[in-house]
ROROGU-818938 format. One line per 3 residues: number of its first residue (from 1); for each residue x, y, z of C-alpha. Coordinates in steps of 0.001 Angstrom, whole numbers. Example, Ala and Ser with C-alpha at 12.3 -4.5 7.8 and 13.67 -1.06 7.14 Angstrom:
1	12300:-4500:7800 ~ 13670:-1060:7140
END
This chain:
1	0:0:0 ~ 2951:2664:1325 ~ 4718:1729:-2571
4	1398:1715:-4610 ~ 156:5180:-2755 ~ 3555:6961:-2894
7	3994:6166:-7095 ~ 233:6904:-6843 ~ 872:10724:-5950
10	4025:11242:-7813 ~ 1893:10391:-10838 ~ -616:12901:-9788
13	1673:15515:-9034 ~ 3644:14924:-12487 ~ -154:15084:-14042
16	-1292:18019:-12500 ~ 1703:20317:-13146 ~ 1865:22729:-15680
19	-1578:21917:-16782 ~ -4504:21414:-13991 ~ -2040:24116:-11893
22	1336:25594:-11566 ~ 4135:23605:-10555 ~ 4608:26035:-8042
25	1439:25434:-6686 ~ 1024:23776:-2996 ~ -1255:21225:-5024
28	1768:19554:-6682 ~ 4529:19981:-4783 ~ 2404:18428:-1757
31	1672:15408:-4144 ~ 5825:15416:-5537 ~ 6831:15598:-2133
34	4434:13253:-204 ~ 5137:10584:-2940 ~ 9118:10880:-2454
37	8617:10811:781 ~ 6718:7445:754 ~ 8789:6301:-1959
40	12037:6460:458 ~ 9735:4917:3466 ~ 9255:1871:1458
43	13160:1420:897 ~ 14100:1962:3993 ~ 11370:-652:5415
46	12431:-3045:3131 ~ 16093:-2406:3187 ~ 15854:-2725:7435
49	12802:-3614:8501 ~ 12136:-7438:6536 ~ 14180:-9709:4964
52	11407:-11176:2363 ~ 9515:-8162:1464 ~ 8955:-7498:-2262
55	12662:-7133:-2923 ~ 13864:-10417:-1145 ~ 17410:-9233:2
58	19179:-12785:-1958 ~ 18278:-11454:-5080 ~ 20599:-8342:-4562
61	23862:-10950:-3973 ~ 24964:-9709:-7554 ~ 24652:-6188:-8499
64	22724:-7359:-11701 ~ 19713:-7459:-10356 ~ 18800:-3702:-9091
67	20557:-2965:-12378 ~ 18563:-5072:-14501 ~ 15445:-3749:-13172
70	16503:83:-13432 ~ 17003:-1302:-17060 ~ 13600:-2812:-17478
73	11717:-63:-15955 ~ 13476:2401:-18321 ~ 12564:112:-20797
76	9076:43:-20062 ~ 9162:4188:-20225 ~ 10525:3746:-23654
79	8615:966:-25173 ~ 5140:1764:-24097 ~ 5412:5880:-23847
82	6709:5189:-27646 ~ 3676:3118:-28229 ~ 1020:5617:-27489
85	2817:8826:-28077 ~ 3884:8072:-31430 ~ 379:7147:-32180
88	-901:10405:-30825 ~ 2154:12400:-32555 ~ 1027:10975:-35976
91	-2932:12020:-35862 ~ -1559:15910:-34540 ~ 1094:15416:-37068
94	57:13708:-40131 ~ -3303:11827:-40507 ~ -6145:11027:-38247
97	-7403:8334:-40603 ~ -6748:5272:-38258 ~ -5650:2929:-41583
100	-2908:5260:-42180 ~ -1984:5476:-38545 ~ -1724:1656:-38614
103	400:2044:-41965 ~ 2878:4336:-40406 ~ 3108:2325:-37244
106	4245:-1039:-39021 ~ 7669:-405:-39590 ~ 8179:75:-36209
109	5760:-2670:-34394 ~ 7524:-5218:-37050 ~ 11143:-4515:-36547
112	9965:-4412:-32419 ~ 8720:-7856:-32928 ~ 10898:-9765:-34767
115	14208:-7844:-34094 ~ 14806:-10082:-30686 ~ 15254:-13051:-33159
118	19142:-11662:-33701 ~ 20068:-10628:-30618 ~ 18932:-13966:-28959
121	21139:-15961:-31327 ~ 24540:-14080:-30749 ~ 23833:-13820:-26672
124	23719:-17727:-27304 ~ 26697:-18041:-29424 ~ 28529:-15209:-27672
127	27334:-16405:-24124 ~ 27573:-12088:-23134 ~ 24833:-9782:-22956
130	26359:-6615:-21688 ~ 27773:-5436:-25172 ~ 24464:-6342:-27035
133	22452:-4292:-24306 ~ 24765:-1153:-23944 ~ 24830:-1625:-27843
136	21015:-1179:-28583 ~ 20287:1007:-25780 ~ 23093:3444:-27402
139	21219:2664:-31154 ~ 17662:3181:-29504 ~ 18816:6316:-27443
142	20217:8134:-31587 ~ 16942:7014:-33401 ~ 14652:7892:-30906
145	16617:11281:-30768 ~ 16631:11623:-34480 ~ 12695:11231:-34409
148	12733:15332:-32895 ~ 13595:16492:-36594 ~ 9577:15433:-37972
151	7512:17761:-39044 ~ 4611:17422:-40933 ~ 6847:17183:-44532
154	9482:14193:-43172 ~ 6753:11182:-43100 ~ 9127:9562:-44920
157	11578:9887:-41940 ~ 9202:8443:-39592 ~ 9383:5389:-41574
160	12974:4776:-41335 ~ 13334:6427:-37527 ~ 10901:4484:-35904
163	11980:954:-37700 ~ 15498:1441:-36957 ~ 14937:2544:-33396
166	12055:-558:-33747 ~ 15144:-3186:-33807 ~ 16461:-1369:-30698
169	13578:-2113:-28528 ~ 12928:-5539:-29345 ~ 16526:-5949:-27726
172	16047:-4365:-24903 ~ 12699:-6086:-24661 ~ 14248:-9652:-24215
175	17324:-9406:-22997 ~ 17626:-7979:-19559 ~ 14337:-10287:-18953
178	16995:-13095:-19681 ~ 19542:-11880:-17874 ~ 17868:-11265:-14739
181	16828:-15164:-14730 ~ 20636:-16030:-14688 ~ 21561:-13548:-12168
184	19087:-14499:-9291 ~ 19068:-17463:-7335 ~ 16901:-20193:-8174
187	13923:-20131:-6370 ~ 13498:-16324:-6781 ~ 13073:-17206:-10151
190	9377:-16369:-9913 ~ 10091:-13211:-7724 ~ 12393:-11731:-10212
193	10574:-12087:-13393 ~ 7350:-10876:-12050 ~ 8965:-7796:-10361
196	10755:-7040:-14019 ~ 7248:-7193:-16050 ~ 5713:-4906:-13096
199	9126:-3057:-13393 ~ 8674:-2415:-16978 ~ 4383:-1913:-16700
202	5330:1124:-14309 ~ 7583:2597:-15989 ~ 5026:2869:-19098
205	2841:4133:-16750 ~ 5399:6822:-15125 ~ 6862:7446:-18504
208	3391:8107:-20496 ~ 2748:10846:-17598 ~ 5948:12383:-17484
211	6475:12848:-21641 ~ 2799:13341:-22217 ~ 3465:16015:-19196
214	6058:17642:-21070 ~ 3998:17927:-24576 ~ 922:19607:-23049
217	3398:22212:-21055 ~ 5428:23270:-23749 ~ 2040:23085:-25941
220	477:25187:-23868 ~ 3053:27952:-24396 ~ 4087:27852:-28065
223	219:27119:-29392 ~ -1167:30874:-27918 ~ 2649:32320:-28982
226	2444:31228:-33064 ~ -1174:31991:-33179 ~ -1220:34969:-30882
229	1389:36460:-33638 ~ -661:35494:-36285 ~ -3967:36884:-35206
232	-1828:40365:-33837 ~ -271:40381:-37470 ~ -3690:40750:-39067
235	-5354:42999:-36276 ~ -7849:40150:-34665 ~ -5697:39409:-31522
238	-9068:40071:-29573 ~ -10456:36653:-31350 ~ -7298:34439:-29687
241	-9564:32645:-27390 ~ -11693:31541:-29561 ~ -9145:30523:-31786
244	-7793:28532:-29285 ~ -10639:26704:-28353 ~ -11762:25860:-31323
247	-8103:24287:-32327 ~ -8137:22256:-29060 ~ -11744:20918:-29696
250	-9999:18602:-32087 ~ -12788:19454:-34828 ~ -11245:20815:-38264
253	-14147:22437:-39307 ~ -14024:24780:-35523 ~ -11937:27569:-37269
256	-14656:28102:-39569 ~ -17028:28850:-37002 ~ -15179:31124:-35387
259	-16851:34529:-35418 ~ -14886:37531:-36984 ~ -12057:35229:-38239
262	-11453:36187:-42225 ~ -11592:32356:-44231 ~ -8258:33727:-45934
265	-6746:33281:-42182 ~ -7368:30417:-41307 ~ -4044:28388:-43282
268	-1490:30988:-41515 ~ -3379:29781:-38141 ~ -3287:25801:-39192
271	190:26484:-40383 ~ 930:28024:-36419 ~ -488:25090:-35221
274	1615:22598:-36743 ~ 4507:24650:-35774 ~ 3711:24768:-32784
277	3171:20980:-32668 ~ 6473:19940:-33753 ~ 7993:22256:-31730
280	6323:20398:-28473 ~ 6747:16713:-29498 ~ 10291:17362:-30145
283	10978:18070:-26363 ~ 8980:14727:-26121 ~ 11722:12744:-28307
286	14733:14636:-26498 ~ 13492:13520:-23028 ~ 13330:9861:-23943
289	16563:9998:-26113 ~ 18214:11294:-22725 ~ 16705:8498:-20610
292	17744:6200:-22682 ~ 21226:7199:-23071 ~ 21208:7033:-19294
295	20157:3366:-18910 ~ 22902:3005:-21037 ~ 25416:4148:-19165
298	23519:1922:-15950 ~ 23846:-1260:-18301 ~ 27909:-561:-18532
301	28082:-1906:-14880 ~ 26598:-5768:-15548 ~ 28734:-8388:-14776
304	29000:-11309:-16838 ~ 26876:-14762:-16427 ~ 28510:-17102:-18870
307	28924:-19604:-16122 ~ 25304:-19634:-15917 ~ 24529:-20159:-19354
310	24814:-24127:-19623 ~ 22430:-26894:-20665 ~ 20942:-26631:-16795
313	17800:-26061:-16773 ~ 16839:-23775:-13752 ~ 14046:-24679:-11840
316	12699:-23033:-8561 ~ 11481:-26094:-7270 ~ 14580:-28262:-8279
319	16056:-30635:-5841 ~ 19157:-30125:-5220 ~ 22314:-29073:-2768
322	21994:-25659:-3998 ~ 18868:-25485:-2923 ~ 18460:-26667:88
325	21468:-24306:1240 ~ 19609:-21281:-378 ~ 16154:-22212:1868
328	18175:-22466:4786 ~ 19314:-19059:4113 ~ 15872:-17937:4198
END
Protein backbone atom coordinates (compact mmCIF):
# COMPACT_ATOMS: atom_id res chain seq x y z
CA UNK A 1 0.00 0.00 0.00
CA UNK A 2 2.95 2.66 1.33
CA UNK A 3 4.72 1.73 -2.57
CA UNK A 4 1.40 1.71 -4.61
CA UNK A 5 0.16 5.18 -2.75
CA UNK A 6 3.55 6.96 -2.89
CA UNK A 7 3.99 6.17 -7.09
CA UNK A 8 0.23 6.90 -6.84
CA UNK A 9 0.87 10.72 -5.95
CA UNK A 10 4.02 11.24 -7.81
CA UNK A 11 1.89 10.39 -10.84
CA UNK A 12 -0.62 12.90 -9.79
CA UNK A 13 1.67 15.51 -9.03
CA UNK A 14 3.64 14.92 -12.49
CA UNK A 15 -0.15 15.08 -14.04
CA UNK A 16 -1.29 18.02 -12.50
CA UNK A 17 1.70 20.32 -13.15
CA UNK A 18 1.87 22.73 -15.68
CA UNK A 19 -1.58 21.92 -16.78
CA UNK A 20 -4.50 21.41 -13.99
CA UNK A 21 -2.04 24.12 -11.89
CA UNK A 22 1.34 25.59 -11.57
CA UNK A 23 4.14 23.61 -10.55
CA UNK A 24 4.61 26.04 -8.04
CA UNK A 25 1.44 25.43 -6.69
CA UNK A 26 1.02 23.78 -3.00
CA UNK A 27 -1.26 21.23 -5.02
CA UNK A 28 1.77 19.55 -6.68
CA UNK A 29 4.53 19.98 -4.78
CA UNK A 30 2.40 18.43 -1.76
CA UNK A 31 1.67 15.41 -4.14
CA UNK A 32 5.83 15.42 -5.54
CA UNK A 33 6.83 15.60 -2.13
CA UNK A 34 4.43 13.25 -0.20
CA UNK A 35 5.14 10.58 -2.94
CA UNK A 36 9.12 10.88 -2.45
CA UNK A 37 8.62 10.81 0.78
CA UNK A 38 6.72 7.44 0.75
CA UNK A 39 8.79 6.30 -1.96
CA UNK A 40 12.04 6.46 0.46
CA UNK A 41 9.73 4.92 3.47
CA UNK A 42 9.26 1.87 1.46
CA UNK A 43 13.16 1.42 0.90
CA UNK A 44 14.10 1.96 3.99
CA UNK A 45 11.37 -0.65 5.41
CA UNK A 46 12.43 -3.05 3.13
CA UNK A 47 16.09 -2.41 3.19
CA UNK A 48 15.85 -2.73 7.44
CA UNK A 49 12.80 -3.61 8.50
CA UNK A 50 12.14 -7.44 6.54
CA UNK A 51 14.18 -9.71 4.96
CA UNK A 52 11.41 -11.18 2.36
CA UNK A 53 9.52 -8.16 1.46
CA UNK A 54 8.95 -7.50 -2.26
CA UNK A 55 12.66 -7.13 -2.92
CA UNK A 56 13.86 -10.42 -1.14
CA UNK A 57 17.41 -9.23 0.00
CA UNK A 58 19.18 -12.78 -1.96
CA UNK A 59 18.28 -11.45 -5.08
CA UNK A 60 20.60 -8.34 -4.56
CA UNK A 61 23.86 -10.95 -3.97
CA UNK A 62 24.96 -9.71 -7.55
CA UNK A 63 24.65 -6.19 -8.50
CA UNK A 64 22.72 -7.36 -11.70
CA UNK A 65 19.71 -7.46 -10.36
CA UNK A 66 18.80 -3.70 -9.09
CA UNK A 67 20.56 -2.96 -12.38
CA UNK A 68 18.56 -5.07 -14.50
CA UNK A 69 15.45 -3.75 -13.17
CA UNK A 70 16.50 0.08 -13.43
CA UNK A 71 17.00 -1.30 -17.06
CA UNK A 72 13.60 -2.81 -17.48
CA UNK A 73 11.72 -0.06 -15.95
CA UNK A 74 13.48 2.40 -18.32
CA UNK A 75 12.56 0.11 -20.80
CA UNK A 76 9.08 0.04 -20.06
CA UNK A 77 9.16 4.19 -20.23
CA UNK A 78 10.52 3.75 -23.65
CA UNK A 79 8.62 0.97 -25.17
CA UNK A 80 5.14 1.76 -24.10
CA UNK A 81 5.41 5.88 -23.85
CA UNK A 82 6.71 5.19 -27.65
CA UNK A 83 3.68 3.12 -28.23
CA UNK A 84 1.02 5.62 -27.49
CA UNK A 85 2.82 8.83 -28.08
CA UNK A 86 3.88 8.07 -31.43
CA UNK A 87 0.38 7.15 -32.18
CA UNK A 88 -0.90 10.40 -30.82
CA UNK A 89 2.15 12.40 -32.55
CA UNK A 90 1.03 10.98 -35.98
CA UNK A 91 -2.93 12.02 -35.86
CA UNK A 92 -1.56 15.91 -34.54
CA UNK A 93 1.09 15.42 -37.07
CA UNK A 94 0.06 13.71 -40.13
CA UNK A 95 -3.30 11.83 -40.51
CA UNK A 96 -6.15 11.03 -38.25
CA UNK A 97 -7.40 8.33 -40.60
CA UNK A 98 -6.75 5.27 -38.26
CA UNK A 99 -5.65 2.93 -41.58
CA UNK A 100 -2.91 5.26 -42.18
CA UNK A 101 -1.98 5.48 -38.54
CA UNK A 102 -1.72 1.66 -38.61
CA UNK A 103 0.40 2.04 -41.96
CA UNK A 104 2.88 4.34 -40.41
CA UNK A 105 3.11 2.32 -37.24
CA UNK A 106 4.25 -1.04 -39.02
CA UNK A 107 7.67 -0.41 -39.59
CA UNK A 108 8.18 0.07 -36.21
CA UNK A 109 5.76 -2.67 -34.39
CA UNK A 110 7.52 -5.22 -37.05
CA UNK A 111 11.14 -4.52 -36.55
CA UNK A 112 9.97 -4.41 -32.42
CA UNK A 113 8.72 -7.86 -32.93
CA UNK A 114 10.90 -9.77 -34.77
CA UNK A 115 14.21 -7.84 -34.09
CA UNK A 116 14.81 -10.08 -30.69
CA UNK A 117 15.25 -13.05 -33.16
CA UNK A 118 19.14 -11.66 -33.70
CA UNK A 119 20.07 -10.63 -30.62
CA UNK A 120 18.93 -13.97 -28.96
CA UNK A 121 21.14 -15.96 -31.33
CA UNK A 122 24.54 -14.08 -30.75
CA UNK A 123 23.83 -13.82 -26.67
CA UNK A 124 23.72 -17.73 -27.30
CA UNK A 125 26.70 -18.04 -29.42
CA UNK A 126 28.53 -15.21 -27.67
CA UNK A 127 27.33 -16.40 -24.12
CA UNK A 128 27.57 -12.09 -23.13
CA UNK A 129 24.83 -9.78 -22.96
CA UNK A 130 26.36 -6.61 -21.69
CA UNK A 131 27.77 -5.44 -25.17
CA UNK A 132 24.46 -6.34 -27.04
CA UNK A 133 22.45 -4.29 -24.31
CA UNK A 134 24.76 -1.15 -23.94
CA UNK A 135 24.83 -1.62 -27.84
CA UNK A 136 21.01 -1.18 -28.58
CA UNK A 137 20.29 1.01 -25.78
CA UNK A 138 23.09 3.44 -27.40
CA UNK A 139 21.22 2.66 -31.15
CA UNK A 140 17.66 3.18 -29.50
CA UNK A 141 18.82 6.32 -27.44
CA UNK A 142 20.22 8.13 -31.59
CA UNK A 143 16.94 7.01 -33.40
CA UNK A 144 14.65 7.89 -30.91
CA UNK A 145 16.62 11.28 -30.77
CA UNK A 146 16.63 11.62 -34.48
CA UNK A 147 12.70 11.23 -34.41
CA UNK A 148 12.73 15.33 -32.89
CA UNK A 149 13.59 16.49 -36.59
CA UNK A 150 9.58 15.43 -37.97
CA UNK A 151 7.51 17.76 -39.04
CA UNK A 152 4.61 17.42 -40.93
CA UNK A 153 6.85 17.18 -44.53
CA UNK A 154 9.48 14.19 -43.17
CA UNK A 155 6.75 11.18 -43.10
CA UNK A 156 9.13 9.56 -44.92
CA UNK A 157 11.58 9.89 -41.94
CA UNK A 158 9.20 8.44 -39.59
CA UNK A 159 9.38 5.39 -41.57
CA UNK A 160 12.97 4.78 -41.34
CA UNK A 161 13.33 6.43 -37.53
CA UNK A 162 10.90 4.48 -35.90
CA UNK A 163 11.98 0.95 -37.70
CA UNK A 164 15.50 1.44 -36.96
CA UNK A 165 14.94 2.54 -33.40
CA UNK A 166 12.06 -0.56 -33.75
CA UNK A 167 15.14 -3.19 -33.81
CA UNK A 168 16.46 -1.37 -30.70
CA UNK A 169 13.58 -2.11 -28.53
CA UNK A 170 12.93 -5.54 -29.35
CA UNK A 171 16.53 -5.95 -27.73
CA UNK A 172 16.05 -4.37 -24.90
CA UNK A 173 12.70 -6.09 -24.66
CA UNK A 174 14.25 -9.65 -24.22
CA UNK A 175 17.32 -9.41 -23.00
CA UNK A 176 17.63 -7.98 -19.56
CA UNK A 177 14.34 -10.29 -18.95
CA UNK A 178 17.00 -13.10 -19.68
CA UNK A 179 19.54 -11.88 -17.87
CA UNK A 180 17.87 -11.26 -14.74
CA UNK A 181 16.83 -15.16 -14.73
CA UNK A 182 20.64 -16.03 -14.69
CA UNK A 183 21.56 -13.55 -12.17
CA UNK A 184 19.09 -14.50 -9.29
CA UNK A 185 19.07 -17.46 -7.33
CA UNK A 186 16.90 -20.19 -8.17
CA UNK A 187 13.92 -20.13 -6.37
CA UNK A 188 13.50 -16.32 -6.78
CA UNK A 189 13.07 -17.21 -10.15
CA UNK A 190 9.38 -16.37 -9.91
CA UNK A 191 10.09 -13.21 -7.72
CA UNK A 192 12.39 -11.73 -10.21
CA UNK A 193 10.57 -12.09 -13.39
CA UNK A 194 7.35 -10.88 -12.05
CA UNK A 195 8.96 -7.80 -10.36
CA UNK A 196 10.76 -7.04 -14.02
CA UNK A 197 7.25 -7.19 -16.05
CA UNK A 198 5.71 -4.91 -13.10
CA UNK A 199 9.13 -3.06 -13.39
CA UNK A 200 8.67 -2.41 -16.98
CA UNK A 201 4.38 -1.91 -16.70
CA UNK A 202 5.33 1.12 -14.31
CA UNK A 203 7.58 2.60 -15.99
CA UNK A 204 5.03 2.87 -19.10
CA UNK A 205 2.84 4.13 -16.75
CA UNK A 206 5.40 6.82 -15.12
CA UNK A 207 6.86 7.45 -18.50
CA UNK A 208 3.39 8.11 -20.50
CA UNK A 209 2.75 10.85 -17.60
CA UNK A 210 5.95 12.38 -17.48
CA UNK A 211 6.48 12.85 -21.64
CA UNK A 212 2.80 13.34 -22.22
CA UNK A 213 3.46 16.01 -19.20
CA UNK A 214 6.06 17.64 -21.07
CA UNK A 215 4.00 17.93 -24.58
CA UNK A 216 0.92 19.61 -23.05
CA UNK A 217 3.40 22.21 -21.06
CA UNK A 218 5.43 23.27 -23.75
CA UNK A 219 2.04 23.08 -25.94
CA UNK A 220 0.48 25.19 -23.87
CA UNK A 221 3.05 27.95 -24.40
CA UNK A 222 4.09 27.85 -28.06
CA UNK A 223 0.22 27.12 -29.39
CA UNK A 224 -1.17 30.87 -27.92
CA UNK A 225 2.65 32.32 -28.98
CA UNK A 226 2.44 31.23 -33.06
CA UNK A 227 -1.17 31.99 -33.18
CA UNK A 228 -1.22 34.97 -30.88
CA UNK A 229 1.39 36.46 -33.64
CA UNK A 230 -0.66 35.49 -36.28
CA UNK A 231 -3.97 36.88 -35.21
CA UNK A 232 -1.83 40.37 -33.84
CA UNK A 233 -0.27 40.38 -37.47
CA UNK A 234 -3.69 40.75 -39.07
CA UNK A 235 -5.35 43.00 -36.28
CA UNK A 236 -7.85 40.15 -34.66
CA UNK A 237 -5.70 39.41 -31.52
CA UNK A 238 -9.07 40.07 -29.57
CA UNK A 239 -10.46 36.65 -31.35
CA UNK A 240 -7.30 34.44 -29.69
CA UNK A 241 -9.56 32.65 -27.39
CA UNK A 242 -11.69 31.54 -29.56
CA UNK A 243 -9.14 30.52 -31.79
CA UNK A 244 -7.79 28.53 -29.29
CA UNK A 245 -10.64 26.70 -28.35
CA UNK A 246 -11.76 25.86 -31.32
CA UNK A 247 -8.10 24.29 -32.33
CA UNK A 248 -8.14 22.26 -29.06
CA UNK A 249 -11.74 20.92 -29.70
CA UNK A 250 -10.00 18.60 -32.09
CA UNK A 251 -12.79 19.45 -34.83
CA UNK A 252 -11.24 20.82 -38.26
CA UNK A 253 -14.15 22.44 -39.31
CA UNK A 254 -14.02 24.78 -35.52
CA UNK A 255 -11.94 27.57 -37.27
CA UNK A 256 -14.66 28.10 -39.57
CA UNK A 257 -17.03 28.85 -37.00
CA UNK A 258 -15.18 31.12 -35.39
CA UNK A 259 -16.85 34.53 -35.42
CA UNK A 260 -14.89 37.53 -36.98
CA UNK A 261 -12.06 35.23 -38.24
CA UNK A 262 -11.45 36.19 -42.23
CA UNK A 263 -11.59 32.36 -44.23
CA UNK A 264 -8.26 33.73 -45.93
CA UNK A 265 -6.75 33.28 -42.18
CA UNK A 266 -7.37 30.42 -41.31
CA UNK A 267 -4.04 28.39 -43.28
CA UNK A 268 -1.49 30.99 -41.52
CA UNK A 269 -3.38 29.78 -38.14
CA UNK A 270 -3.29 25.80 -39.19
CA UNK A 271 0.19 26.48 -40.38
CA UNK A 272 0.93 28.02 -36.42
CA UNK A 273 -0.49 25.09 -35.22
CA UNK A 274 1.62 22.60 -36.74
CA UNK A 275 4.51 24.65 -35.77
CA UNK A 276 3.71 24.77 -32.78
CA UNK A 277 3.17 20.98 -32.67
CA UNK A 278 6.47 19.94 -33.75
CA UNK A 279 7.99 22.26 -31.73
CA UNK A 280 6.32 20.40 -28.47
CA UNK A 281 6.75 16.71 -29.50
CA UNK A 282 10.29 17.36 -30.15
CA UNK A 283 10.98 18.07 -26.36
CA UNK A 284 8.98 14.73 -26.12
CA UNK A 285 11.72 12.74 -28.31
CA UNK A 286 14.73 14.64 -26.50
CA UNK A 287 13.49 13.52 -23.03
CA UNK A 288 13.33 9.86 -23.94
CA UNK A 289 16.56 10.00 -26.11
CA UNK A 290 18.21 11.29 -22.72
CA UNK A 291 16.70 8.50 -20.61
CA UNK A 292 17.74 6.20 -22.68
CA UNK A 293 21.23 7.20 -23.07
CA UNK A 294 21.21 7.03 -19.29
CA UNK A 295 20.16 3.37 -18.91
CA UNK A 296 22.90 3.01 -21.04
CA UNK A 297 25.42 4.15 -19.16
CA UNK A 298 23.52 1.92 -15.95
CA UNK A 299 23.85 -1.26 -18.30
CA UNK A 300 27.91 -0.56 -18.53
CA UNK A 301 28.08 -1.91 -14.88
CA UNK A 302 26.60 -5.77 -15.55
CA UNK A 303 28.73 -8.39 -14.78
CA UNK A 304 29.00 -11.31 -16.84
CA UNK A 305 26.88 -14.76 -16.43
CA UNK A 306 28.51 -17.10 -18.87
CA UNK A 307 28.92 -19.60 -16.12
CA UNK A 308 25.30 -19.63 -15.92
CA UNK A 309 24.53 -20.16 -19.35
CA UNK A 310 24.81 -24.13 -19.62
CA UNK A 311 22.43 -26.89 -20.67
CA UNK A 312 20.94 -26.63 -16.79
CA UNK A 313 17.80 -26.06 -16.77
CA UNK A 314 16.84 -23.77 -13.75
CA UNK A 315 14.05 -24.68 -11.84
CA UNK A 316 12.70 -23.03 -8.56
CA UNK A 317 11.48 -26.09 -7.27
CA UNK A 318 14.58 -28.26 -8.28
CA UNK A 319 16.06 -30.63 -5.84
CA UNK A 320 19.16 -30.13 -5.22
CA UNK A 321 22.31 -29.07 -2.77
CA UNK A 322 21.99 -25.66 -4.00
CA UNK A 323 18.87 -25.48 -2.92
CA UNK A 324 18.46 -26.67 0.09
CA UNK A 325 21.47 -24.31 1.24
CA UNK A 326 19.61 -21.28 -0.38
CA UNK A 327 16.15 -22.21 1.87
CA UNK A 328 18.17 -22.47 4.79
CA UNK A 329 19.31 -19.06 4.11
CA UNK A 330 15.87 -17.94 4.20
Amino acid sequence: MLFVGSIASVMIGLTWGGNTYPWSSSQVLASLVIGCVGLLAFGLYERLFTRQGIFHHDMFVSRNFPILLFVCVVDGMLLLGVNVLFSQQIASMFTTDAVKIATILTPYLATSAFGCLPAGILMARTKSYRTILVASLIWCSLFVGLMALLNPSRLSWAYAFSALFGCGTAVTTVIPVVALSLSVPSYLLGTAGTLSVSGRALGGAIGITIFTSIYHNKMGTALPKAVGSVLAAAGHSSLLPDVLSAINSGNPTALKHVSGLPASLIPEVLAANYHANTYSWRFVWIAISVVVAANAVAACFLKSVASQMNSHVESALEDSDVRRKQMRDI
